[in-house]
C-alpha positions as CSV (number, residue, x, y, z in Angstrom):
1,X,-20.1,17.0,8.5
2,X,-23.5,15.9,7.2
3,X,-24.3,11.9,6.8
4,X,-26.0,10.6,4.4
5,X,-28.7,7.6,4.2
6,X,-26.2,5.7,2.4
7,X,-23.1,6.4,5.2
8,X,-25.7,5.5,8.2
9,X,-27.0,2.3,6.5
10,X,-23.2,1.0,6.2
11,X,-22.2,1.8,9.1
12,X,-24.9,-0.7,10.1
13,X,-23.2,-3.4,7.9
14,X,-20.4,-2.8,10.0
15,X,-18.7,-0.7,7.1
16,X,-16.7,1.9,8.5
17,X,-15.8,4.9,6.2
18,X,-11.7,5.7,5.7
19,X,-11.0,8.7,7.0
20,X,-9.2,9.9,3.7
21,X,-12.3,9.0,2.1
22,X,-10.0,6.0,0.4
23,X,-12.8,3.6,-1.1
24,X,-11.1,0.0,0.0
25,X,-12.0,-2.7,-3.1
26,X,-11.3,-6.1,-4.0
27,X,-9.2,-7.8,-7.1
28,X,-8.4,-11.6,-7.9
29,X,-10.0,-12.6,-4.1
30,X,-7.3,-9.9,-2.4
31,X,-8.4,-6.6,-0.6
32,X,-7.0,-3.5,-0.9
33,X,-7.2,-0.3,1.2
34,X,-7.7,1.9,-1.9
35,X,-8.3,1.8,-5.8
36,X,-4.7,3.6,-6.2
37,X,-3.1,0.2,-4.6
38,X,-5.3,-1.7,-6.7
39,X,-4.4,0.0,-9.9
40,X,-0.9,-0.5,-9.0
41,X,-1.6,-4.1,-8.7
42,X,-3.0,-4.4,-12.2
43,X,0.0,-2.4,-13.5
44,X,2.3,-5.1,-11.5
45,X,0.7,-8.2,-12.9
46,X,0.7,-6.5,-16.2
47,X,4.6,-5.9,-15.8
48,X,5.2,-9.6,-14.6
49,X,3.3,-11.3,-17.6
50,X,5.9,-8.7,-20.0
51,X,8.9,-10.0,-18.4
52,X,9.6,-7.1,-16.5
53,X,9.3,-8.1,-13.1
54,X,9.9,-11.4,-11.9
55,X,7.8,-11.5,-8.8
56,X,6.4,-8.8,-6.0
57,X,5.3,-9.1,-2.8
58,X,2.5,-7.6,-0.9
59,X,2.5,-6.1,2.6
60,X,6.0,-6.3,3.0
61,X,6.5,-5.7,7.2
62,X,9.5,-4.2,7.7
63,X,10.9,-4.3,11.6
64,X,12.1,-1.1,13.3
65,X,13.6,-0.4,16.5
66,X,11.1,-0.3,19.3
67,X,9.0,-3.4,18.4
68,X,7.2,-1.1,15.5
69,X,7.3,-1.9,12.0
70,X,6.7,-0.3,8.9
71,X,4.6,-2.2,6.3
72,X,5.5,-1.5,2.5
73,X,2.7,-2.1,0.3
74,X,4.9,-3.8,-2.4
75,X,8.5,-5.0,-2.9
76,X,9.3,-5.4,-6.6
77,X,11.8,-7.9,-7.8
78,X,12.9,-6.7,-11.6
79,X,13.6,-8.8,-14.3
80,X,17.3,-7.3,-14.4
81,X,18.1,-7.6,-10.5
82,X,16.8,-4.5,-9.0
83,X,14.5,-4.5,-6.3
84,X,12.4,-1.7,-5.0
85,X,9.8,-0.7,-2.0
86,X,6.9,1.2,-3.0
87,X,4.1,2.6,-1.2
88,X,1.0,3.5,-2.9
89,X,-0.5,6.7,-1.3
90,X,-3.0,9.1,-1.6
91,X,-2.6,11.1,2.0
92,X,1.2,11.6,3.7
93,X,0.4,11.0,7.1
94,X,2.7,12.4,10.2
95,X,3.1,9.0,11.3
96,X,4.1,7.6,7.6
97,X,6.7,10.3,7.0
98,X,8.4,9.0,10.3
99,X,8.5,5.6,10.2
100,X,9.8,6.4,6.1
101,X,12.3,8.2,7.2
102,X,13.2,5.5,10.2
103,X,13.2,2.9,7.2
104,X,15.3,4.5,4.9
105,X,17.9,5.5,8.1
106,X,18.5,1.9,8.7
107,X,18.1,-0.3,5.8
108,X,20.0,0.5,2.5
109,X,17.1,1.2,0.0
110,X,14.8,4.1,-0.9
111,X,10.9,4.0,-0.3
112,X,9.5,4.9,-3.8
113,X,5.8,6.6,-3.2
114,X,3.2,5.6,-6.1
């Protein structure tokens, strides 16, 4: 792989590039791994100020066996009582499609990917 100027000078900020090349960003003072997660943001205050959703949550941490947890990037409380987890993603790690599939074995509720 070939580095450019740009990569060497931000690594010297302390600026580590993502390894799925995810370009993390900044919205109303909160950061976000990704600009998919902060579009879905925007789409989720756009739904609360409708009526749509009530309220959501961010960084949900969600306790598995083993001391690990799984942390969903946003519970959604609906304006007619539903609630769902979603998880914004670009790349489907090993790791994430195990502890999904951990989550969904033991709580009663389906991981919707964005």
């Amino acid at each position: 792989m070939v580095y450019t100027a740009e990569d060497k000078r931000n690594w010297s900020c302390g600026m580590v590039r993502h390894k799925f090349n995810a370009v993390r960003c900044e919205e109303d003072g909160i950061k976000f791994a990704s600009k998919k997660e902060r579009k879905r943001y925007q789409e989720l205050k756009i739904l609360q100020l409708s009526g749509d959703v009530s309220f959501f949550l961010r960084q949900t941490p969600i306790h598995l066996l083993g001391g690990t947890k799984y942390v969903c990037d946003y519970q959604v409380f609906w304006s007619n009582g539903e609630v769902t987890f979603e998880d914004v993603k670009g790349m489907r790690t090993p790791m994430y499609k195990v502890k999904k599939r951990e989550v969904e074995a033991k709580y009663p509720f389906i991981i919707t990917e964005i």
